[in-house]
C-alpha atoms as an extended CHARMM CRD file, in Angstrom:
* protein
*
       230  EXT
         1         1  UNK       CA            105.0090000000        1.2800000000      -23.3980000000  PROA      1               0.0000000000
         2         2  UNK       CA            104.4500000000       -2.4670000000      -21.3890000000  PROA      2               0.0000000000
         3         3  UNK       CA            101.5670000000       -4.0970000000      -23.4620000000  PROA      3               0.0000000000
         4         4  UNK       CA             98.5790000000       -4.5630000000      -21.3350000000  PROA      4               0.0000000000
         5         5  UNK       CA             96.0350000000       -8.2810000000      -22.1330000000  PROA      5               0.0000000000
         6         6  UNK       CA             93.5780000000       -7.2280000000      -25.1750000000  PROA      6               0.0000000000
         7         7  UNK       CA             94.1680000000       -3.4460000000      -24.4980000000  PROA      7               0.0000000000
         8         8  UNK       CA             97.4720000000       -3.0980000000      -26.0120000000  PROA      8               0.0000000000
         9         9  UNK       CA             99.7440000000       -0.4730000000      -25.2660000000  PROA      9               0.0000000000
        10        10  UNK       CA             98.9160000000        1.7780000000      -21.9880000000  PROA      10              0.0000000000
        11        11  UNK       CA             99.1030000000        5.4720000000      -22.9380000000  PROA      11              0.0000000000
        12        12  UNK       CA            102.1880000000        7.6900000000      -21.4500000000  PROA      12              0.0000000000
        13        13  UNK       CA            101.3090000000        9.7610000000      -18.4760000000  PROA      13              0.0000000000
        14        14  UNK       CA            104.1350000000       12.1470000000      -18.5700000000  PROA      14              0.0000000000
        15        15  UNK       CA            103.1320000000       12.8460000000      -22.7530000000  PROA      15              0.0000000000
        16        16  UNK       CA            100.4140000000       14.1990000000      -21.3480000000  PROA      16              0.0000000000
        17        17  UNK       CA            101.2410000000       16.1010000000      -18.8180000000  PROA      17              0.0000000000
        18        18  UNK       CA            104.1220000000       18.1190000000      -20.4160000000  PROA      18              0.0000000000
        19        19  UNK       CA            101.4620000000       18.7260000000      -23.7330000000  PROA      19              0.0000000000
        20        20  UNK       CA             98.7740000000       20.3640000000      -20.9400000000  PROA      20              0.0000000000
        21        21  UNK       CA            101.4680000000       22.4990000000      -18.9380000000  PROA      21              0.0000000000
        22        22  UNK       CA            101.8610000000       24.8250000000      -21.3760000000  PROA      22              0.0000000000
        23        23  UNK       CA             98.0030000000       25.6430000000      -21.8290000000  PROA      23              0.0000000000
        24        24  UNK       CA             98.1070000000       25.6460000000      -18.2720000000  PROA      24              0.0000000000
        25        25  UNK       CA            100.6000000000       28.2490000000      -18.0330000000  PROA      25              0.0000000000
        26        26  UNK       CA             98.9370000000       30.3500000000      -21.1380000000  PROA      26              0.0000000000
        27        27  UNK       CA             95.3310000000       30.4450000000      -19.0310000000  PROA      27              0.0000000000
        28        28  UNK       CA             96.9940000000       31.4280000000      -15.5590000000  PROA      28              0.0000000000
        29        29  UNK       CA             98.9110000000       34.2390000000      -17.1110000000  PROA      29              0.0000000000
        30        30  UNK       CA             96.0190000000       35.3510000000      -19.3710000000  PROA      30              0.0000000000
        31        31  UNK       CA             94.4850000000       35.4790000000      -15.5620000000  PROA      31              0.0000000000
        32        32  UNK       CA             97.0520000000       37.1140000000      -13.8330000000  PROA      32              0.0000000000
        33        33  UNK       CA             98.4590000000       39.6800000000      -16.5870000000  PROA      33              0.0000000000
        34        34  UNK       CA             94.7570000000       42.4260000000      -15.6750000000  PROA      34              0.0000000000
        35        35  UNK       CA             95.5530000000       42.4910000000      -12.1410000000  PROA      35              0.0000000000
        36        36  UNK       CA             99.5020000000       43.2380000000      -13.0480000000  PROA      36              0.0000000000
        37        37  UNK       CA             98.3630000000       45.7300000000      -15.1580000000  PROA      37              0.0000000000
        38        38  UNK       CA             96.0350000000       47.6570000000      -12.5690000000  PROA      38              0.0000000000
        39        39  UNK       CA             98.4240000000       47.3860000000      -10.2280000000  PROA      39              0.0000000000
        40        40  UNK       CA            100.9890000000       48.6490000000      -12.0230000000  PROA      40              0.0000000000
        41        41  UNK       CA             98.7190000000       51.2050000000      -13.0170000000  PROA      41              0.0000000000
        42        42  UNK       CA             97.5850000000       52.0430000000       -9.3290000000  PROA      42              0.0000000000
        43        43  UNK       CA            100.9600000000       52.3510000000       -8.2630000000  PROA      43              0.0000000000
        44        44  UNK       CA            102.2170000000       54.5510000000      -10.8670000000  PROA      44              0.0000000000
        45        45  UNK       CA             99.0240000000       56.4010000000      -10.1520000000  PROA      45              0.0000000000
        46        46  UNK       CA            100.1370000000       56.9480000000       -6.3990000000  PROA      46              0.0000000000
        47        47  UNK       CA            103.7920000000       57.5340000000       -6.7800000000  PROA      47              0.0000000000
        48        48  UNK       CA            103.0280000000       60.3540000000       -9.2420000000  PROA      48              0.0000000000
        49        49  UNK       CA            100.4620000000       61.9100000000       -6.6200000000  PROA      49              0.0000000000
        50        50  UNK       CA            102.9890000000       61.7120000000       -3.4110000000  PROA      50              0.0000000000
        51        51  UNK       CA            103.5380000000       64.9270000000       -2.1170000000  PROA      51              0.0000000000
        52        52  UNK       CA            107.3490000000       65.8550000000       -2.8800000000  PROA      52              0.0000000000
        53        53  UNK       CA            109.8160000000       65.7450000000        0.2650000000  PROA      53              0.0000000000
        54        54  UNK       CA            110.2330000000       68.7960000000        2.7290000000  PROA      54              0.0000000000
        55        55  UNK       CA            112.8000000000       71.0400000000        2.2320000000  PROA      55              0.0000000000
        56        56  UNK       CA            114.7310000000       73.5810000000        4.5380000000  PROA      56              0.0000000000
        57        57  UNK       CA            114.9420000000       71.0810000000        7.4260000000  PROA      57              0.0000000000
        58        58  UNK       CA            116.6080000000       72.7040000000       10.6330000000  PROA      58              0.0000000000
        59        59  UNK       CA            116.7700000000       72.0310000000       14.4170000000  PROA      59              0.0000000000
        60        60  UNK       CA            116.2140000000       75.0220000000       16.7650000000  PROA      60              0.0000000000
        61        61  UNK       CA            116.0380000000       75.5460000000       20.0770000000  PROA      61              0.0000000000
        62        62  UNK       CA            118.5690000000       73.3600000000       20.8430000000  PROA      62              0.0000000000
        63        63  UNK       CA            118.7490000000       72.1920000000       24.9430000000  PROA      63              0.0000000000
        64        64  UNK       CA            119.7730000000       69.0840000000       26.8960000000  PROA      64              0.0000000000
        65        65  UNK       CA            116.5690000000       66.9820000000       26.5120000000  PROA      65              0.0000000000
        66        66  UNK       CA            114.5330000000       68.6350000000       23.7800000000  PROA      66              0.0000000000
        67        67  UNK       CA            114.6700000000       70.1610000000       20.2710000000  PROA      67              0.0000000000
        68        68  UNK       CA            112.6110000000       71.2780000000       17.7180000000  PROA      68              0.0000000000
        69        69  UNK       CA            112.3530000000       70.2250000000       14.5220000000  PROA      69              0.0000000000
        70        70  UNK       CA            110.6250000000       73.0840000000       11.4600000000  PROA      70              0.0000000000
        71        71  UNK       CA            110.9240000000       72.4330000000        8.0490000000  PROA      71              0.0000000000
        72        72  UNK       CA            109.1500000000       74.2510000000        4.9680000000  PROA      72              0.0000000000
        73        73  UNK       CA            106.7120000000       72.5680000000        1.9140000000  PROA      73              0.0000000000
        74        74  UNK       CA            106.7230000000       73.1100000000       -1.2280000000  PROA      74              0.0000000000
        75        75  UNK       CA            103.5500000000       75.6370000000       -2.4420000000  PROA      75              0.0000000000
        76        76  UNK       CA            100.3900000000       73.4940000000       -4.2700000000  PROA      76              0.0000000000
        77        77  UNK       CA            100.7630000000       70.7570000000       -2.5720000000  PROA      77              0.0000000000
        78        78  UNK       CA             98.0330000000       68.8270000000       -0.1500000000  PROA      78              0.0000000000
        79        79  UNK       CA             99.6960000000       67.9330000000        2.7610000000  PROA      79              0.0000000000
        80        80  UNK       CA             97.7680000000       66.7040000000        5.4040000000  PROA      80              0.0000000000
        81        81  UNK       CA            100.2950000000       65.3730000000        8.1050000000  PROA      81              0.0000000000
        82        82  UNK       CA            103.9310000000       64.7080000000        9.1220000000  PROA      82              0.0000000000
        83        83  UNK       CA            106.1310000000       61.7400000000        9.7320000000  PROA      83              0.0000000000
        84        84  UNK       CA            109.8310000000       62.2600000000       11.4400000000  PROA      84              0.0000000000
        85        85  UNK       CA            112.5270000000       59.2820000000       11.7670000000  PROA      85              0.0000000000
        86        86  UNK       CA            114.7690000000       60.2600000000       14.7920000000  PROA      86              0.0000000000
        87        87  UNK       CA            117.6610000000       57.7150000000       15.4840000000  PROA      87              0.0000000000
        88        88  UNK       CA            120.7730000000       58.6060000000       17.5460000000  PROA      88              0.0000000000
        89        89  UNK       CA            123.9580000000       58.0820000000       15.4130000000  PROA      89              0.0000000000
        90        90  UNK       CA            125.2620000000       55.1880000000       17.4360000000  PROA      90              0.0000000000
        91        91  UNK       CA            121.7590000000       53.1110000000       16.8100000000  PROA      91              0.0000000000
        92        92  UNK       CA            120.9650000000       52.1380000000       19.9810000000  PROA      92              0.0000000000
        93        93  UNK       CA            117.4030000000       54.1180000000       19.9900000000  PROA      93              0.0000000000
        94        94  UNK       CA            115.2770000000       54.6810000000       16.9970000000  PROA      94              0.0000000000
        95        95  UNK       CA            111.8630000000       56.4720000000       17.2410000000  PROA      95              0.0000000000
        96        96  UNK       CA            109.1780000000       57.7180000000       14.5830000000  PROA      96              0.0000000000
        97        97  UNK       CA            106.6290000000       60.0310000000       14.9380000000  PROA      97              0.0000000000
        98        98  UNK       CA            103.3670000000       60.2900000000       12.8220000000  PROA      98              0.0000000000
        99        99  UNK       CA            100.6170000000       62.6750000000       13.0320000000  PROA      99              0.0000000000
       100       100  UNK       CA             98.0390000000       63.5570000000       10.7530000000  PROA      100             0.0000000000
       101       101  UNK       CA             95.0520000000       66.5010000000        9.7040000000  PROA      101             0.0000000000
       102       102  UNK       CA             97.5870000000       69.1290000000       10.6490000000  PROA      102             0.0000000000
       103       103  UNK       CA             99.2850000000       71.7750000000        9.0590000000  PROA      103             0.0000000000
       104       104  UNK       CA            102.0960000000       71.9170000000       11.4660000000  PROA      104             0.0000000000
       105       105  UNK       CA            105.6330000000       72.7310000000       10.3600000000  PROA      105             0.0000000000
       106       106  UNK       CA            107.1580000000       71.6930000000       13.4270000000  PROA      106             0.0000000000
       107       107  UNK       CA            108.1220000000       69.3720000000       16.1270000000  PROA      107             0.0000000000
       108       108  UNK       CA            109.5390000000       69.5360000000       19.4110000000  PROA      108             0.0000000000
       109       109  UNK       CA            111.4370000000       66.3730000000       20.0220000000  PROA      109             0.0000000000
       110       110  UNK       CA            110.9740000000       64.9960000000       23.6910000000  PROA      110             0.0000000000
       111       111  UNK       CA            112.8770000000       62.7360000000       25.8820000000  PROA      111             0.0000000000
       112       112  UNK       CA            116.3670000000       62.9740000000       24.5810000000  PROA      112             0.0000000000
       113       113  UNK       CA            119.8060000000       62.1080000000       25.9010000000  PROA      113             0.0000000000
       114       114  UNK       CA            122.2280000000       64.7270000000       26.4280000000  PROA      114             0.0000000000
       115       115  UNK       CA            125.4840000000       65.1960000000       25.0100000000  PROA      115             0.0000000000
       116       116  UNK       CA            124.4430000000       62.6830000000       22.3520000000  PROA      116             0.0000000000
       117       117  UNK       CA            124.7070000000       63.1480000000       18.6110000000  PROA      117             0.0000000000
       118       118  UNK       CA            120.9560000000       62.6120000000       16.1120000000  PROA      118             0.0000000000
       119       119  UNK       CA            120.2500000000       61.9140000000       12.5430000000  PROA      119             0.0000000000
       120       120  UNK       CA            116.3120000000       62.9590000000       11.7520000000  PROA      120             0.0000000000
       121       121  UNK       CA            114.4430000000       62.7990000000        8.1450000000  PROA      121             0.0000000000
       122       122  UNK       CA            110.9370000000       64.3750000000        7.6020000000  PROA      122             0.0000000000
       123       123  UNK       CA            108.5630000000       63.0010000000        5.2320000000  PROA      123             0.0000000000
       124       124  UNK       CA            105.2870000000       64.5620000000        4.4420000000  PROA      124             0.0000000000
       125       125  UNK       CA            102.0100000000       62.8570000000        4.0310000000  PROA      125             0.0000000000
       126       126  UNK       CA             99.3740000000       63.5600000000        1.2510000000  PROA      126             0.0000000000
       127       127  UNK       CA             95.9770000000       62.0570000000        0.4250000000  PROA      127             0.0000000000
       128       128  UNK       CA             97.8890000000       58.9750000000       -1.4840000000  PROA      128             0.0000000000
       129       129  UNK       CA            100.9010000000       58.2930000000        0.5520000000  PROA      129             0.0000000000
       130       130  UNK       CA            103.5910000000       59.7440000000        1.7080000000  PROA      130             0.0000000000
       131       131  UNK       CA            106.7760000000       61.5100000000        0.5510000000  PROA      131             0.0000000000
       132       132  UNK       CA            110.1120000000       60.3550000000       -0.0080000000  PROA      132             0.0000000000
       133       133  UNK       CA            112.3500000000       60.9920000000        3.0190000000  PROA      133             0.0000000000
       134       134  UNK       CA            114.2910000000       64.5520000000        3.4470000000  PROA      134             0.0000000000
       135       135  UNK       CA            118.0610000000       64.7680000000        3.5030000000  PROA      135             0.0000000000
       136       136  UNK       CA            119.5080000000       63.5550000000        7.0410000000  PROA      136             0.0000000000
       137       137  UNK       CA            120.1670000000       66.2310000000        9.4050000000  PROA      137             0.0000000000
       138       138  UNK       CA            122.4730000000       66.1140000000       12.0440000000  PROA      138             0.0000000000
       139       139  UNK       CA            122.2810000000       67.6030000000       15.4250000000  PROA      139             0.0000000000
       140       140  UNK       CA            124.1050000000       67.3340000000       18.6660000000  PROA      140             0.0000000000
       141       141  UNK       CA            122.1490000000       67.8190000000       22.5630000000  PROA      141             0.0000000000
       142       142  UNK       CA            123.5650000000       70.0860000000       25.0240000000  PROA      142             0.0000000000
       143       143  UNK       CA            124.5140000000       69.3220000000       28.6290000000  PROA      143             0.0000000000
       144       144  UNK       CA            122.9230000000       70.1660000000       31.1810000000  PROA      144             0.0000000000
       145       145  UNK       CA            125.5780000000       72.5360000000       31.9200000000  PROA      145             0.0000000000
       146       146  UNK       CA            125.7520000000       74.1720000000       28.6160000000  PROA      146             0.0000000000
       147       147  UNK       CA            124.0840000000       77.4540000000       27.9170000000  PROA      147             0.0000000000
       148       148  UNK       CA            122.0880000000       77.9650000000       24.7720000000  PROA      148             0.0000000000
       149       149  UNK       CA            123.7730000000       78.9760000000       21.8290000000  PROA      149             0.0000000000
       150       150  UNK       CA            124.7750000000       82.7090000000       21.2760000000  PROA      150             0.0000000000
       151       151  UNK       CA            122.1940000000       82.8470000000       18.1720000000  PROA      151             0.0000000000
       152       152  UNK       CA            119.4440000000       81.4190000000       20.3990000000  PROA      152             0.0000000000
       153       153  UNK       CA            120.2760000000       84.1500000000       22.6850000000  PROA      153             0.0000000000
       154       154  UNK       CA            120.6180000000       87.0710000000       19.8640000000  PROA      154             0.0000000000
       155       155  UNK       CA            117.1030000000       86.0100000000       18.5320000000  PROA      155             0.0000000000
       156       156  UNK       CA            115.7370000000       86.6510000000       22.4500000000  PROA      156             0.0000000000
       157       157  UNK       CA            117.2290000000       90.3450000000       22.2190000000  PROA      157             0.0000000000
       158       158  UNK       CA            115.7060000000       90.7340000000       18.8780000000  PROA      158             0.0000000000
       159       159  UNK       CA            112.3920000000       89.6250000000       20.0690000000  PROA      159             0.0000000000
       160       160  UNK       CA            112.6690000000       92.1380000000       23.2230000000  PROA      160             0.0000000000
       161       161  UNK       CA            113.9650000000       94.2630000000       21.3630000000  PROA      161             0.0000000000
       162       162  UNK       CA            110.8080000000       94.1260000000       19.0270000000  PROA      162             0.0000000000
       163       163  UNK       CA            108.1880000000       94.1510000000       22.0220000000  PROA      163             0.0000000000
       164       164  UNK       CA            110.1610000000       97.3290000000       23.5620000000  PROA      164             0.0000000000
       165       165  UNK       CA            109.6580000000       98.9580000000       20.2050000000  PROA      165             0.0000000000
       166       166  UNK       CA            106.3270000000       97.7330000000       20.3300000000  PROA      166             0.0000000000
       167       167  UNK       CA            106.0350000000       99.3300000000       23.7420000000  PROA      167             0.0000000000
       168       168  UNK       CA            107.4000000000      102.9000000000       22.5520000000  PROA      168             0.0000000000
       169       169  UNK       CA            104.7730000000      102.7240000000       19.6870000000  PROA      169             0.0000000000
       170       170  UNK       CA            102.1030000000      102.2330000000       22.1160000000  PROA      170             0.0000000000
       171       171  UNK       CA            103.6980000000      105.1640000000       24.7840000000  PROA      171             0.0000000000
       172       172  UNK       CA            104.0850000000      107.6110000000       21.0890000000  PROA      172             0.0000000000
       173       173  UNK       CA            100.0340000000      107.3740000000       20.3960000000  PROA      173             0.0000000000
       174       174  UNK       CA             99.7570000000      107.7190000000       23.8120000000  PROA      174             0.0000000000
       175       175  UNK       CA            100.8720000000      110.4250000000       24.1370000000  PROA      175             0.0000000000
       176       176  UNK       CA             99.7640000000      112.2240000000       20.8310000000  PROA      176             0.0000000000
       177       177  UNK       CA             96.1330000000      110.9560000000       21.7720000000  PROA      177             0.0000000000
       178       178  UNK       CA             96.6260000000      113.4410000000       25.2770000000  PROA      178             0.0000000000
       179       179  UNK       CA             98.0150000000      116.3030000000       23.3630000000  PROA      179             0.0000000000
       180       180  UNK       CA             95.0250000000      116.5340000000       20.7770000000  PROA      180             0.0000000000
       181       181  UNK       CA             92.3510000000      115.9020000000       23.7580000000  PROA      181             0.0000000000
       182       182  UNK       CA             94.3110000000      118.8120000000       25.7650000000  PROA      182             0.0000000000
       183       183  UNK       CA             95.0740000000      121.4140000000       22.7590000000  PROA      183             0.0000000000
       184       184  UNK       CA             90.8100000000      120.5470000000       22.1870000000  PROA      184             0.0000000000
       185       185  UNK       CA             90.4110000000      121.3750000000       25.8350000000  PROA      185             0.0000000000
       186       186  UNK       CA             92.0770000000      124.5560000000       25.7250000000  PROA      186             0.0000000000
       187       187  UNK       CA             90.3610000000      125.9640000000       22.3880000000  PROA      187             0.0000000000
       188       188  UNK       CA             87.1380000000      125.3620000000       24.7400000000  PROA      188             0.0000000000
       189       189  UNK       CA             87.7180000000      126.9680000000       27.3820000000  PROA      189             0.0000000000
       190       190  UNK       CA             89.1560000000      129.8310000000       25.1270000000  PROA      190             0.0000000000
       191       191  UNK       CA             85.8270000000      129.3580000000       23.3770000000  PROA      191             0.0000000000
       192       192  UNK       CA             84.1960000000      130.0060000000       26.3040000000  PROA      192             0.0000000000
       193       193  UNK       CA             86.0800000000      133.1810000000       28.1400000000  PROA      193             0.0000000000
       194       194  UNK       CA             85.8000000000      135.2980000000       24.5280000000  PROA      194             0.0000000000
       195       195  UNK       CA             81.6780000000      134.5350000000       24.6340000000  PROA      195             0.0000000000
       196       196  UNK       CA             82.0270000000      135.4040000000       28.2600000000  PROA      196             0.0000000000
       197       197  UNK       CA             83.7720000000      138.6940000000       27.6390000000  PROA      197             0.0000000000
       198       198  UNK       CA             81.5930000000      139.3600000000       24.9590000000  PROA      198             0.0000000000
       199       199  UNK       CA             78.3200000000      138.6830000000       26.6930000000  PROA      199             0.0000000000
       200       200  UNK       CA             79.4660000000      141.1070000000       29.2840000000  PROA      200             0.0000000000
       201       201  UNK       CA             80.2320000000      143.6570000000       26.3700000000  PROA      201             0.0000000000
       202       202  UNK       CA             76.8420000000      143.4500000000       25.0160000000  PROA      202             0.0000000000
       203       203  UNK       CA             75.5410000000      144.2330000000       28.8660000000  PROA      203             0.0000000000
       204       204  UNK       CA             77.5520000000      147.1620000000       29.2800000000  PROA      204             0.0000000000
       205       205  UNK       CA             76.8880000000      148.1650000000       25.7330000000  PROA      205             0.0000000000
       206       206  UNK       CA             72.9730000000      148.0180000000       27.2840000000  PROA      206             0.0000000000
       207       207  UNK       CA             73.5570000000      149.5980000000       30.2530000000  PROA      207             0.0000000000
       208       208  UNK       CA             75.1950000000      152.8990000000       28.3580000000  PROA      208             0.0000000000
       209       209  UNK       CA             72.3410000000      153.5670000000       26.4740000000  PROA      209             0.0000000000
       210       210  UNK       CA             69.7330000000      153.3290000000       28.6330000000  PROA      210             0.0000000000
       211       211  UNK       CA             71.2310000000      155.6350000000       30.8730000000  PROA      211             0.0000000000
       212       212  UNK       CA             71.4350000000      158.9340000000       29.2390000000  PROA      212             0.0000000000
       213       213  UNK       CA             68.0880000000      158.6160000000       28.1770000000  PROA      213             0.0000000000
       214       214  UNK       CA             66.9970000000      158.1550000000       32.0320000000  PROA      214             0.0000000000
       215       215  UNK       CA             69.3340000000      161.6180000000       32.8010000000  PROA      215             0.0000000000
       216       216  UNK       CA             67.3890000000      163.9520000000       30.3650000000  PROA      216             0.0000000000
       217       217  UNK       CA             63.8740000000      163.1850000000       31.3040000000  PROA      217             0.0000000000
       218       218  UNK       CA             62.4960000000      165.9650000000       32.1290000000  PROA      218             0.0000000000
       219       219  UNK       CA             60.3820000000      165.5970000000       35.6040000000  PROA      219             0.0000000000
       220       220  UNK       CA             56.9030000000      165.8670000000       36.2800000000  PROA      220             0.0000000000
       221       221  UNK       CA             54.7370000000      169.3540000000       37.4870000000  PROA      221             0.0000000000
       222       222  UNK       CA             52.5320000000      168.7690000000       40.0950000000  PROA      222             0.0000000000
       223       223  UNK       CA             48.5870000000      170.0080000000       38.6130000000  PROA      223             0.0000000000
       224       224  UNK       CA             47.6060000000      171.6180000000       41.4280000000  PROA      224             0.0000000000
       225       225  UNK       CA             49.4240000000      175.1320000000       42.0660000000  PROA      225             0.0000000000
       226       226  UNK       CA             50.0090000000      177.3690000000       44.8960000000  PROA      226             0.0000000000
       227       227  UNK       CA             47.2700000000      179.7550000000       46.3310000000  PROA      227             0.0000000000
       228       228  UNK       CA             48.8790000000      183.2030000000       46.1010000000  PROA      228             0.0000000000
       229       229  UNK       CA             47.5310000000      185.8480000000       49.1180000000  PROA      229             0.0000000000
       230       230  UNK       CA             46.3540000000      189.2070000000       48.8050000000  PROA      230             0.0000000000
């Protein structure tokens, strides 16, 4: 150390500095090692409360510009909302869709280009955060030209199918309903011709026995008689 007039040596600076680093160090991490802790508390809290990803992901209704998207939960879960990453499989248009306080499986997807291949994920959201992503489902548009597939087509027979049974249902108690109200119909106005004929009967009946009685009545002398001459 340079010697200094009537002082005598000066004291190091850099001694000094490296002996209060480490104390330095100690008090900033006894600072800082709480907050790790609740965070890393916090965050295990919310990662063991995420709702677990949706399962049974399909596309349906497959046309040139549209599709919809259903998938299925797992039971005893809250959900509370959705959230869908759509990207086309050459990346040159990525979208994602959020909603929440729904209880919607599904999606129709809007605004697409035909003829052009998709990847999609679904996550769900809960009341701390949200799932991890589904597996990637792929799915091609139609043309414009293209028909919908044969099994979009076999589920519109089954649903006619279903309201025309629906319909016969509705023509069977129809028809049951008139039968009752006409066999009720008839036993009244069978009702009604047997008290009829039996009212008439009873006149008849009243008729016959007040006539004999009438017959053999025996008729009435006049009081005065006849004056006989002499």
């Amino acid at each position: 150390p340079a010697l200094r007039p009537g002082l005598g040596p000066a004291p190091s600076r850099g001694a000094g500095s490296r002996a209060g680093a480490p104390a330095a160090m100690a008090r900033v991490s006894a600072m800082i090692s709480p907050v790790l802790v609740l965070f890393g508390c916090d965050l295990c809290f919310v990662r063991a409360n995420r709702p677990p990803s949706p399962v049974n992901v399909t596309v349906t209704q497959l046309k040139a510009n549209s599709a919809t998207v259903s998938w299925d939960v797992p039971e005893g879960d809250v959900v509370i909302g959705y959230a869908i990453l759509q990207q086309r499989q050459d990346g040159q248009m990525q979208r994602f869709i959020r909603e929440v306080n729904t209880t919607n499986r599904a999606c129709v997807l809007w605004d697409l280009a035909e003829d052009a291949d998709y990847i999609i994920q679904v996550q769900s959201i809960g009341l701390y955060g949200e799932s991890q992503a589904s597996k990637r489902v792929h799915f091609r548009t139609l043309k414009e030209t293209d028909r919908l597939p044969s099994n979009s087509s076999n589920q519109g027979d089954i649903t006619m199918k279903g309201l025309d049974k629906d319909r016969q249902l509705q023509t069977g108690e129809i028809i049951i309903i008139v039968a009752v109200l006409l066999m009720w119909a008839a036993v009244i106005a069978l009702f009604c011709r047997q008290y009829d004929i039996i009212k008439d009967n009873d006149s008849n009946n009243n008729k016959e026995k007040t006539k004999p009685s009438s017959e053999h009545s025996t008729p009435e002398r006049p009081s005065g008689g006849l004056l006989r001459s002499k």
